[in-house]
Backbone as a printed PyTorch tensor [residue, N CA C, xyz], in Angstrom:
tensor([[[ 209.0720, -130.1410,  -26.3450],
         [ 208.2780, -131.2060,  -26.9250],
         [ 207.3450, -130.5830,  -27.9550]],

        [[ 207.4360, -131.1820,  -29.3340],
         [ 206.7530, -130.1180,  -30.5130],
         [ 205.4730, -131.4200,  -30.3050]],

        [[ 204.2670, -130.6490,  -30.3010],
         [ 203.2480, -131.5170,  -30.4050],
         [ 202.4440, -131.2130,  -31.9320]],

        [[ 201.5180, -131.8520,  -32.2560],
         [ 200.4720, -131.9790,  -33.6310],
         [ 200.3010, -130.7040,  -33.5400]],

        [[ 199.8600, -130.3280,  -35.0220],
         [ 199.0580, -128.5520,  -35.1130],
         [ 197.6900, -129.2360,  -35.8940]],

        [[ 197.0030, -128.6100,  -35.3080],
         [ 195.6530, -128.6050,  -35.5330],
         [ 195.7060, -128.5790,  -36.5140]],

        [[ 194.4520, -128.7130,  -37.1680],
         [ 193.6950, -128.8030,  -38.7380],
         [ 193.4700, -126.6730,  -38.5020]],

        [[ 192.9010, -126.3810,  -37.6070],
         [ 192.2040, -124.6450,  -37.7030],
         [ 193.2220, -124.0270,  -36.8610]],

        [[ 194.1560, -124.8190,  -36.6590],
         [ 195.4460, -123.5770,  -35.7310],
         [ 196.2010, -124.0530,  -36.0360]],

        [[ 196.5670, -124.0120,  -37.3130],
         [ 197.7410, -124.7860,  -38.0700],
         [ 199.1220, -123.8010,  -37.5970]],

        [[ 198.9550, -122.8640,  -36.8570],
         [ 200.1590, -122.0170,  -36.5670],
         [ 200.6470, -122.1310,  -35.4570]],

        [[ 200.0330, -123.2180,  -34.5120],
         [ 200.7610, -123.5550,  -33.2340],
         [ 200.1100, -125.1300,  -32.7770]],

        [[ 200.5970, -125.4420,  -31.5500],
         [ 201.2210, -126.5860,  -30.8580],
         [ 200.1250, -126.7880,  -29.9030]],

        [[ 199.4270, -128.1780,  -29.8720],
         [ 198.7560, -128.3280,  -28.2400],
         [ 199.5640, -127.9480,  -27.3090]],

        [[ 200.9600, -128.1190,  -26.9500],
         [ 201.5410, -127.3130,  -26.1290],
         [ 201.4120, -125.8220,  -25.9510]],

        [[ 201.5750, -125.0440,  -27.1730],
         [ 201.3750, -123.6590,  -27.0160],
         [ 199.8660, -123.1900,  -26.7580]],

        [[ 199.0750, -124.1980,  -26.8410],
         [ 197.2480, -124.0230,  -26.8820],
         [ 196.9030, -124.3160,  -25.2970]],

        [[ 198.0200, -125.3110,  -24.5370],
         [ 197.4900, -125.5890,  -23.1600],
         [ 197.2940, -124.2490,  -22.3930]],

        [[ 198.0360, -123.2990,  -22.0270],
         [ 197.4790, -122.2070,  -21.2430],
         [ 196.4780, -121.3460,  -21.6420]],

        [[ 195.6630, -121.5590,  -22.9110],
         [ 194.4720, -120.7600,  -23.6050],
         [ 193.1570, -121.4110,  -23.0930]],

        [[ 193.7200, -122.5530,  -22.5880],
         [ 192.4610, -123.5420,  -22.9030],
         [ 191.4800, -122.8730,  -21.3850]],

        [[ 191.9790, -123.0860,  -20.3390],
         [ 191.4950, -122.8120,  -18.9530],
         [ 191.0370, -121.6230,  -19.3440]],

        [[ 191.0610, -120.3900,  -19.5680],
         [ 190.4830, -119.1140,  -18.6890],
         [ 189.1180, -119.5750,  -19.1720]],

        [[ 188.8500, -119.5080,  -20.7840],
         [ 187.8270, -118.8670,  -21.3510],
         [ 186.2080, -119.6850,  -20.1940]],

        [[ 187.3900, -120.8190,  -19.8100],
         [ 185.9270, -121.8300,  -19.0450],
         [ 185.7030, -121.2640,  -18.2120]],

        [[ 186.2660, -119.7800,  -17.7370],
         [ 185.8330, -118.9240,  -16.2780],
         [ 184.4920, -118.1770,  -16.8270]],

        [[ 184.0510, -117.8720,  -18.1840],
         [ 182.7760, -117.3980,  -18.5640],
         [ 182.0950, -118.4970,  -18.0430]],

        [[ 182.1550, -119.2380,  -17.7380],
         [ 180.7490, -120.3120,  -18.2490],
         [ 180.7080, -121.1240,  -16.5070]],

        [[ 181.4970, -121.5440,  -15.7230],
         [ 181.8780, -121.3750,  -14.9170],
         [ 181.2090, -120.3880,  -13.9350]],

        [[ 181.6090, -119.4930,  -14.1950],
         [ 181.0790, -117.9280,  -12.9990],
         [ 180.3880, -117.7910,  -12.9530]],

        [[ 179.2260, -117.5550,  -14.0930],
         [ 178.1680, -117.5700,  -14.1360],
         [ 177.0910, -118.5430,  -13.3690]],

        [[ 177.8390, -119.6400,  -13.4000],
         [ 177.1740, -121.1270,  -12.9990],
         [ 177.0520, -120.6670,  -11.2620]],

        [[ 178.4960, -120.3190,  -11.2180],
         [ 178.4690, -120.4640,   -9.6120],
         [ 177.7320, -119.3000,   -8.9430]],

        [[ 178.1480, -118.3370,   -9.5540],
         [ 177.8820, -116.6500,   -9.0070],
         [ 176.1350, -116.2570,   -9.1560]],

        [[ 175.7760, -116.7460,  -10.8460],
         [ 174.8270, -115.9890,  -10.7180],
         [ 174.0850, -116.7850,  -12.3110]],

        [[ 173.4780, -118.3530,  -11.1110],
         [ 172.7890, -119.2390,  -11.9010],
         [ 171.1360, -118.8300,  -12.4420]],

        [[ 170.8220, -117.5190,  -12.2650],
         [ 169.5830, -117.1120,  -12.8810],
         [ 169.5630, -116.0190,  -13.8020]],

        [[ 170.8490, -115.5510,  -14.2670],
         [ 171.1000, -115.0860,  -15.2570],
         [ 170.7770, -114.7820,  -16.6570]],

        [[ 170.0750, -113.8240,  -17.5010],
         [ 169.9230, -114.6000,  -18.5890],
         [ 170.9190, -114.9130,  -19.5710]],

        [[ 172.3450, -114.7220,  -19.4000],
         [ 173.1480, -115.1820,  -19.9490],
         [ 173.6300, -116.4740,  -19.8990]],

        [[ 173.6130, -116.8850,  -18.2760],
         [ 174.5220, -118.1040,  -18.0850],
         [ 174.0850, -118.9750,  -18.3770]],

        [[ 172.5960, -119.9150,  -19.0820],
         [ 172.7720, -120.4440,  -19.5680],
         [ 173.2480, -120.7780,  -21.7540]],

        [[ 173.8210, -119.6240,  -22.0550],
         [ 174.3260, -119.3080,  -23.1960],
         [ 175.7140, -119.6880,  -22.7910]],

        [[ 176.2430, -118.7160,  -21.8600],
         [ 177.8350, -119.1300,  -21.8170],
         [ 178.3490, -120.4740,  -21.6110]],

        [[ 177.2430, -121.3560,  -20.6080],
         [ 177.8500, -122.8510,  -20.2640],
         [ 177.5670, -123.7120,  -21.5240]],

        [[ 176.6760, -123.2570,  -22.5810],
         [ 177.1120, -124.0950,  -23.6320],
         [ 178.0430, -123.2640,  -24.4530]],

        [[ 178.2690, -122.4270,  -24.7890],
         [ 179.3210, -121.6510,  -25.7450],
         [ 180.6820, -122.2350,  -25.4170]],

        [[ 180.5120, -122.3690,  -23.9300],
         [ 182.5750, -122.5130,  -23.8480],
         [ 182.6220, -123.9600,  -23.7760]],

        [[ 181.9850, -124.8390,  -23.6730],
         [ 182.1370, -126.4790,  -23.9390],
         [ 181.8210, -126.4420,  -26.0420]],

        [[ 180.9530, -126.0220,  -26.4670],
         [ 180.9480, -125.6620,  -28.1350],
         [ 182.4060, -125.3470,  -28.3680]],

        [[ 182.9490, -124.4120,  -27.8360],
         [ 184.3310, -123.6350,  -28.7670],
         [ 185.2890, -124.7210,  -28.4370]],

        [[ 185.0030, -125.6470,  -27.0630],
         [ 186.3150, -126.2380,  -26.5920],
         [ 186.2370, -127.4770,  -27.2740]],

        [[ 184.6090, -127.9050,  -28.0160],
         [ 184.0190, -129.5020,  -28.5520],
         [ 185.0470, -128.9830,  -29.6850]],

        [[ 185.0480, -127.4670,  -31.1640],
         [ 185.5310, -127.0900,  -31.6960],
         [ 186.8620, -127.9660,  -31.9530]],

        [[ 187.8700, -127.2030,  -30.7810],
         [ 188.9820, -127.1390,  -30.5590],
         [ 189.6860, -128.9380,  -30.3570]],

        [[ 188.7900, -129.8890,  -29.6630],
         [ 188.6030, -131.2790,  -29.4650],
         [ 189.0490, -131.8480,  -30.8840]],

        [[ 188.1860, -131.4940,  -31.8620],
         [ 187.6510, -132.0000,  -33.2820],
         [ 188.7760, -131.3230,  -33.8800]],

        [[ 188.7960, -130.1390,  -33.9690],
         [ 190.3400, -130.0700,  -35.0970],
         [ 191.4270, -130.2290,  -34.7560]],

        [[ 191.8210, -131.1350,  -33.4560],
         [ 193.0760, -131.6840,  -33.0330],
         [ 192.7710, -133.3990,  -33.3490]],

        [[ 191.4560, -133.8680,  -32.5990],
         [ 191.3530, -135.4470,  -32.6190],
         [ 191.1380, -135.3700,  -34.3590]],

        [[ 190.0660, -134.8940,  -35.2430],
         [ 189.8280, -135.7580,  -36.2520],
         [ 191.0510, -135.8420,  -37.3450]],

        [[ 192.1160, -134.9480,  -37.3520],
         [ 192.8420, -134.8770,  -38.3800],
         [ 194.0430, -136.2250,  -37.8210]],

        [[ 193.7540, -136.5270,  -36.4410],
         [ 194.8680, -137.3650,  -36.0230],
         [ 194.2420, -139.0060,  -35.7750]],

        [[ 192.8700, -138.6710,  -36.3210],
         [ 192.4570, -140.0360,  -36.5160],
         [ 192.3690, -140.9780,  -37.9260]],

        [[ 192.4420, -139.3630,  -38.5290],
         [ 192.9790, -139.7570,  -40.4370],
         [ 194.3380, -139.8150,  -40.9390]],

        [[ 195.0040, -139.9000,  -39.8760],
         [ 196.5990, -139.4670,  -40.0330],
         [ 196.9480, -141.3860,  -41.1900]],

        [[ 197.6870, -141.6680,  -41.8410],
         [ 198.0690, -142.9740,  -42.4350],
         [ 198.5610, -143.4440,  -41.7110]],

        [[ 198.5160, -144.7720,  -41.7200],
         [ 199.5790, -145.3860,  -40.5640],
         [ 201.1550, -145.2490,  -41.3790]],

        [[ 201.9410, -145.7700,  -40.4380],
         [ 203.2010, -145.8730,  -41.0990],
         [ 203.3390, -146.1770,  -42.0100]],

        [[ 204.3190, -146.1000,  -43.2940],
         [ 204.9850, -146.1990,  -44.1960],
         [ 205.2120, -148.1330,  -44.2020]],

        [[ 205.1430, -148.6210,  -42.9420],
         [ 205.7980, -150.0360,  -43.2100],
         [ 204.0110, -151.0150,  -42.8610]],

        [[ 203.1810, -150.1800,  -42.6300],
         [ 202.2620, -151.0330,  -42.3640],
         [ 201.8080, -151.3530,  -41.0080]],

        [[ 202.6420, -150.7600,  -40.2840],
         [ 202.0690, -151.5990,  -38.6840],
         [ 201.8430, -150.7180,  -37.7460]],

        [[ 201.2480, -149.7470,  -38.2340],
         [ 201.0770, -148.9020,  -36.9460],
         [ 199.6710, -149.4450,  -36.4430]],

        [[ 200.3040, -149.8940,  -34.8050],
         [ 199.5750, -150.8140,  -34.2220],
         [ 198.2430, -149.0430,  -33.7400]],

        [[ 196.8880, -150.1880,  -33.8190],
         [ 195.4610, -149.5430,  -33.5780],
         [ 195.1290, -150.0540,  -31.7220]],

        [[ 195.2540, -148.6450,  -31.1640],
         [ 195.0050, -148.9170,  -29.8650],
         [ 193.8830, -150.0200,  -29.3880]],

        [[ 194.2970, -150.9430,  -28.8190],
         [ 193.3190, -151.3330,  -28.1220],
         [ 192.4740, -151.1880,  -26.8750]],

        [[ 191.3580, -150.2230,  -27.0130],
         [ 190.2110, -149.5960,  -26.0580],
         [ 190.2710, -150.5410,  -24.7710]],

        [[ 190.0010, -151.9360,  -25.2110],
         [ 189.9010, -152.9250,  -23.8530],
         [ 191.4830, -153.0460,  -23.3650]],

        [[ 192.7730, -152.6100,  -23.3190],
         [ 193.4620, -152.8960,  -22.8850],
         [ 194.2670, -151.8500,  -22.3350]],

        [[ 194.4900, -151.6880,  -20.8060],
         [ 195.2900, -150.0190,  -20.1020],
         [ 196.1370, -149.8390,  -20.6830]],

        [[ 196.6760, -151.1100,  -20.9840],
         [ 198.4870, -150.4080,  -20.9570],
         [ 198.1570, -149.6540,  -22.8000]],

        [[ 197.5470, -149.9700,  -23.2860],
         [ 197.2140, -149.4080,  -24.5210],
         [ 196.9640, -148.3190,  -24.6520]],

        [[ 195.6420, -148.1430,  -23.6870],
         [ 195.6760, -146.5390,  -23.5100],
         [ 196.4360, -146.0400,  -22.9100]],

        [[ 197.0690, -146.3930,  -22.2140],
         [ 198.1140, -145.7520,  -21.3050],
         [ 199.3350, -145.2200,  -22.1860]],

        [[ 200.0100, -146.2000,  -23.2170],
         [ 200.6870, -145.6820,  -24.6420],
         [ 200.2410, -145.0260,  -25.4620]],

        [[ 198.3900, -144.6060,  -25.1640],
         [ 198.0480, -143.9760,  -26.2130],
         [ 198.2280, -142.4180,  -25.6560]],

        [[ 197.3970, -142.4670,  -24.3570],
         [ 197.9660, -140.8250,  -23.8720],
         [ 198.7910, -140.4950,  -23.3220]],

        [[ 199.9580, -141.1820,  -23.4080],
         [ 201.5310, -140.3520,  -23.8020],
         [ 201.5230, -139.8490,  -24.9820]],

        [[ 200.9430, -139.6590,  -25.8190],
         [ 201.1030, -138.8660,  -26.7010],
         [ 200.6090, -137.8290,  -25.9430]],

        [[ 201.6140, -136.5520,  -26.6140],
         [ 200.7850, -135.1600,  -25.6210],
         [ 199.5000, -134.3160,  -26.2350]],

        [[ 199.3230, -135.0970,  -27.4770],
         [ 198.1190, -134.5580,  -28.2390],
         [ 197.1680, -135.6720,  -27.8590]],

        [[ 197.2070, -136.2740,  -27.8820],
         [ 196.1270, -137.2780,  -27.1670],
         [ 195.5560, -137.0200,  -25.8220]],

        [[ 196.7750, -136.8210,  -25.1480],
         [ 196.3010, -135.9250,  -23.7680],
         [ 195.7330, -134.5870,  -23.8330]],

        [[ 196.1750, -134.2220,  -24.4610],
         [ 195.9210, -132.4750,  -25.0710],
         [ 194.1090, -132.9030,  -25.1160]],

        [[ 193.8740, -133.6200,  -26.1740],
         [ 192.6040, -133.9010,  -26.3940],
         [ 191.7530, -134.4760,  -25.4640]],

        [[ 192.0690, -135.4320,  -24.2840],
         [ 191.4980, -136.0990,  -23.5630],
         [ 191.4710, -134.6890,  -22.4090]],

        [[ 191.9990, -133.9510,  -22.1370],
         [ 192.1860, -132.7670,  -21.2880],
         [ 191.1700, -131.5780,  -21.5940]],

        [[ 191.0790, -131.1850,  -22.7980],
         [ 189.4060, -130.5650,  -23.2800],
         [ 188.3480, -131.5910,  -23.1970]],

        [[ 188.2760, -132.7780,  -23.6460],
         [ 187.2580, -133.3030,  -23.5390],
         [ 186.6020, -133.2370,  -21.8300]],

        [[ 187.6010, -133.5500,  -21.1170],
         [ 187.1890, -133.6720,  -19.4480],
         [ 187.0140, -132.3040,  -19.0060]],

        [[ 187.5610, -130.9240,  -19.6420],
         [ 186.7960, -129.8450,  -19.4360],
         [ 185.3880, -129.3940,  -19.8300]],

        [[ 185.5020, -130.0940,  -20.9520],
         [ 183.9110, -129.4320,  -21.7770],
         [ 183.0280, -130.1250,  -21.1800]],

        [[ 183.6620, -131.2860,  -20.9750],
         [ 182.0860, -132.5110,  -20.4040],
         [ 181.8850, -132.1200,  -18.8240]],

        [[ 183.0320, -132.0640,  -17.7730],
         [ 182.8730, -131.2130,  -16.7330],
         [ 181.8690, -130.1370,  -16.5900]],

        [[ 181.6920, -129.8040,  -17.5650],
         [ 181.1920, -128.1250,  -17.6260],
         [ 179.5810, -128.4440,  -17.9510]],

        [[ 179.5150, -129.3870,  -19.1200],
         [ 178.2250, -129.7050,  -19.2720],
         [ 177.0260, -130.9680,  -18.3270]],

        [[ 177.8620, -131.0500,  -17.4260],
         [ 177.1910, -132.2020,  -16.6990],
         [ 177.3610, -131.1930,  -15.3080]],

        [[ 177.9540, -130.2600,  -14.9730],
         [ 177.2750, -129.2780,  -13.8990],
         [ 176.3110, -128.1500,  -14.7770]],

        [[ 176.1080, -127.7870,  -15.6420],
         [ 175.3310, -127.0450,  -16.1810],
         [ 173.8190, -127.8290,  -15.8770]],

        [[ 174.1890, -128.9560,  -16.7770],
         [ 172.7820, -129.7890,  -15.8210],
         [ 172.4230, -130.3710,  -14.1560]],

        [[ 173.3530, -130.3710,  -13.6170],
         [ 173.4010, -129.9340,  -12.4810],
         [ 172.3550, -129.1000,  -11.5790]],

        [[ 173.0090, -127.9540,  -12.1960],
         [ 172.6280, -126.3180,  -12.2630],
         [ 170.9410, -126.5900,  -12.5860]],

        [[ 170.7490, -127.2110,  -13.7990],
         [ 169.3960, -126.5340,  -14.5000],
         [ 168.6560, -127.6280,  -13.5560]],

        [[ 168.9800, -128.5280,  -12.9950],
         [ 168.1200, -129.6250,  -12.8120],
         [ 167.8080, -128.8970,  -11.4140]],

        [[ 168.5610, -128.7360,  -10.4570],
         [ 168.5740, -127.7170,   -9.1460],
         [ 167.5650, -126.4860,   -9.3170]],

        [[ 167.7430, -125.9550,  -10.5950],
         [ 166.6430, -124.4370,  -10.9610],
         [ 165.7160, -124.9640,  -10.9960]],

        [[ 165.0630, -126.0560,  -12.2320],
         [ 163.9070, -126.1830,  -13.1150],
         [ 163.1130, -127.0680,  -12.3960]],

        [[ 163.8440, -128.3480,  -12.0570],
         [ 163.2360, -129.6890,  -11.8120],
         [ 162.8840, -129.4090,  -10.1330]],

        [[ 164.0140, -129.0870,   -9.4830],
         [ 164.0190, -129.2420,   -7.8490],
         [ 163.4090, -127.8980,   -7.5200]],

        [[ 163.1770, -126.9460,   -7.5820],
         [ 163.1210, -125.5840,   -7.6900],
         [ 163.4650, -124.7910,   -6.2940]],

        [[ 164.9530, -124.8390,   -6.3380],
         [ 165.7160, -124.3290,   -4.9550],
         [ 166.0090, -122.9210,   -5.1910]],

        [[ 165.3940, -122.4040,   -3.8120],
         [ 165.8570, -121.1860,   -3.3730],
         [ 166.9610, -120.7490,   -4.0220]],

        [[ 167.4830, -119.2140,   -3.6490],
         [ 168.9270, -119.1340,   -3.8710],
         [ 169.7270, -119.6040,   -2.8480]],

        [[ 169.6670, -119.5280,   -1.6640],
         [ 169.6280, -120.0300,    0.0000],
         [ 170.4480, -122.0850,   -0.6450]],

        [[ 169.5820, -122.3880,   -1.2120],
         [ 169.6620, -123.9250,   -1.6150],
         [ 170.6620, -124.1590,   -2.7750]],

        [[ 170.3140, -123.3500,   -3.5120],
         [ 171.1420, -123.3760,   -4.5670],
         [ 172.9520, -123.2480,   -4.3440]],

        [[ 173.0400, -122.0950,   -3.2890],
         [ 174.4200, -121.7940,   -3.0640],
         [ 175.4930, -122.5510,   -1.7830]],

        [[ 174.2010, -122.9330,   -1.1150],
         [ 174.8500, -123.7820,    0.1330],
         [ 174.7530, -125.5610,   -0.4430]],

        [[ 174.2440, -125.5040,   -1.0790],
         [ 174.0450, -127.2420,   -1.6720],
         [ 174.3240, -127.8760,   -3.0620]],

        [[ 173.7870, -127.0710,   -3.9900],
         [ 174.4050, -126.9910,   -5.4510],
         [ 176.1200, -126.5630,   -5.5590]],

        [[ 175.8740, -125.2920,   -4.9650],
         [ 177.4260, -124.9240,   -5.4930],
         [ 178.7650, -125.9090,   -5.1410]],

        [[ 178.6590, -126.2880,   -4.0130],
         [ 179.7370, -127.3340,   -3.3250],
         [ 179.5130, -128.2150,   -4.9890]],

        [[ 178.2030, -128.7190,   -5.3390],
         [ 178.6360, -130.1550,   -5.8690],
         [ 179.4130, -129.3320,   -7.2940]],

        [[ 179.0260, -127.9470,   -7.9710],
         [ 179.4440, -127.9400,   -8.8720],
         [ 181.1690, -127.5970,   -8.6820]],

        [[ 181.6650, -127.3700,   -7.5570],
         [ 182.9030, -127.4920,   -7.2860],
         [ 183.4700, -128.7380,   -7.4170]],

        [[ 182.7030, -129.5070,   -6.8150],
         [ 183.3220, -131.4180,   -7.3700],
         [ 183.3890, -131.9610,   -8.3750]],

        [[ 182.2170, -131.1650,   -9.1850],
         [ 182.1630, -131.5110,  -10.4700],
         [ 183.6730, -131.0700,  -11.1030]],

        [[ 183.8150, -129.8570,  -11.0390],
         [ 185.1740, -129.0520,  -11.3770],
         [ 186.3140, -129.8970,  -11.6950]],

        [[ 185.9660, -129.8140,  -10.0420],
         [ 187.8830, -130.5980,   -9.7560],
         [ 187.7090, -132.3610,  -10.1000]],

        [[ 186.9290, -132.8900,  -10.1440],
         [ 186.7770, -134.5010,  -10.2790],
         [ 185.5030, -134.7350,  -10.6460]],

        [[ 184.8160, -134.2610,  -11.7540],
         [ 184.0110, -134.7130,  -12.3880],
         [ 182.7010, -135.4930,  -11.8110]],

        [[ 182.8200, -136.7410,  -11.8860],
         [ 181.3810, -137.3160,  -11.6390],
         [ 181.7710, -137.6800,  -10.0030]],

        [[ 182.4990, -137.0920,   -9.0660],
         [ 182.3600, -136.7000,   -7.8090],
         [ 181.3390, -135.7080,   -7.2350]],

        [[ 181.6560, -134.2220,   -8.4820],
         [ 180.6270, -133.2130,   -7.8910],
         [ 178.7820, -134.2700,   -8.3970]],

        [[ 178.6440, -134.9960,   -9.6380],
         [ 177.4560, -135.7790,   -9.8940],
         [ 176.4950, -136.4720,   -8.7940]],

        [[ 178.0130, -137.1780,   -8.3140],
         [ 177.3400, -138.4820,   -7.1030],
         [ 176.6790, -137.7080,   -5.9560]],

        [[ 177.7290, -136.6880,   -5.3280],
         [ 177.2900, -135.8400,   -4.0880],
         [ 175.8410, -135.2200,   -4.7230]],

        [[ 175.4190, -134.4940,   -6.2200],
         [ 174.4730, -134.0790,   -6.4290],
         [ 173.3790, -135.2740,   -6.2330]],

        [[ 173.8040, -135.7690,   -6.9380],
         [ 171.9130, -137.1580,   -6.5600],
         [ 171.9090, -137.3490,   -5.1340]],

        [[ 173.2380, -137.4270,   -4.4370],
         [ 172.4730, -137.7750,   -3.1820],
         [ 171.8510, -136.7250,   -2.4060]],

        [[ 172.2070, -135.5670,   -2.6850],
         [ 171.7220, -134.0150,   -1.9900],
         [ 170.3660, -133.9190,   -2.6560]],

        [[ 170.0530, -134.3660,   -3.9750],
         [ 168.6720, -134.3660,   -4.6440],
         [ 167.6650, -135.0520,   -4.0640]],

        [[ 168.1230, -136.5830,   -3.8370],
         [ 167.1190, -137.8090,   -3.2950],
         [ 166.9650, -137.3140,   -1.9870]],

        [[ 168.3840, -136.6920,   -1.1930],
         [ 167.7710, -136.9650,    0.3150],
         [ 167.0480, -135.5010,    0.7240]],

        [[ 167.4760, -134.2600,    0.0430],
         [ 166.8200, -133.0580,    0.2300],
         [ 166.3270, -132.5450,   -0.6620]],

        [[ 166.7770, -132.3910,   -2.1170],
         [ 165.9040, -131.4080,   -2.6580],
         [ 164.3420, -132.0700,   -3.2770]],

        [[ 164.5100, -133.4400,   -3.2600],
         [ 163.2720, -134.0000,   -3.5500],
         [ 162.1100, -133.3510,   -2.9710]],

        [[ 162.2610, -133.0730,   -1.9390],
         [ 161.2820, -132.3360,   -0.7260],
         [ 160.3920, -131.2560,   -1.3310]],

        [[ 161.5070, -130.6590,   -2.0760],
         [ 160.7200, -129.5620,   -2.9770],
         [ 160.1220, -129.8460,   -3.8200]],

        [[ 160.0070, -131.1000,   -4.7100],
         [ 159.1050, -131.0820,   -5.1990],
         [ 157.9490, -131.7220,   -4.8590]],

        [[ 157.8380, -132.6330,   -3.8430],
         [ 156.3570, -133.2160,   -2.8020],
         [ 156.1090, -132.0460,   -2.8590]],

        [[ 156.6070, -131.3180,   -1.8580],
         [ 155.3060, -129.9810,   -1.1810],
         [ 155.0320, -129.1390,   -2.3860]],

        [[ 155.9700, -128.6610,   -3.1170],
         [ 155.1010, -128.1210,   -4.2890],
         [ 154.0990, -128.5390,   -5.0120]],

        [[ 153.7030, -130.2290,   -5.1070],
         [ 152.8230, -130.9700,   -5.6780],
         [ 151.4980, -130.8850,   -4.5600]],

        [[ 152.0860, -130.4410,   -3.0350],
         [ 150.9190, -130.7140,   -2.3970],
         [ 150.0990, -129.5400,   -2.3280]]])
């Protein structure tokens, strides 16, 4: 299956780009999980959602300027309707694109996660690794799963930390 070539990797295929895409998110990632007081990790968790926003943009924008057909009717997805999108990401560049987007945004909504657990709640490492880390694993694998489990671990425990620190 030959897919679109990028606008900046005009020399290969969202297909040939899918196995590149995963590692580099293990910088940004590891850091998060392993060793959230770092002074790197918060550089890497925006760098590898940046290179992957990059990579998003010179696949989606050149395929949003593409002409329509030659006869006039290349039908314009309709947002309010599934089966629309559903014809839209069968395309494998569409998926290609919807597949970084749910990595980069993954990445940046446990980063805040992360910072909100450091800055706002101000948890131990003890707290951080037995209570944070689980959610940024949910976050991972299903997105605003690892989110939900975080607010409720926030409201029902880490709130605590910040009363008594106020008291």
């Amino acid at each position: 299956m030959e897919g679109f070539k990028p606008v900046l990797f005009g020399w290969t295929t969202t297909q040939n780009l899918w196995p590149m895409i995963h590692p580099p998110l293990l910088l940004g990632w590891g850091p998060l999980c392993l060793a959230p007081r770092w002074k790197h990790t918060k550089t890497l968790t925006l760098a590898m959602p940046f290179l992957h926003g990059i990579l998003y943009s010179s696949i989606l924008l050149p395929m949003m300027m593409m002409a329509p057909s030659p006869d006039g009717d290349a039908p314009q997805p309709d947002l309010n309707n599934m089966e629309s999108i559903f014809r839209l990401f069968a395309n494998p560049d569409v998926f290609f694109c919807g597949w970084v987007h749910y990595l980069a945004f993954d990445l940046l909504v446990a980063r805040g996660i992360a910072q909100d657990a450091l800055e706002v709640c101000k948890v131990s490492d003890w707290q951080y690794y037995t209570m944070v880390v689980p959610c940024l694993f949910g976050c991972f694998y299903a997105g605003p799963v690892g989110y939900v489990l975080y607010m409720v671990i926030r409201t029902l425990v880490l709130n605590s930390n910040q009363n008594n620190d106020t008291k």
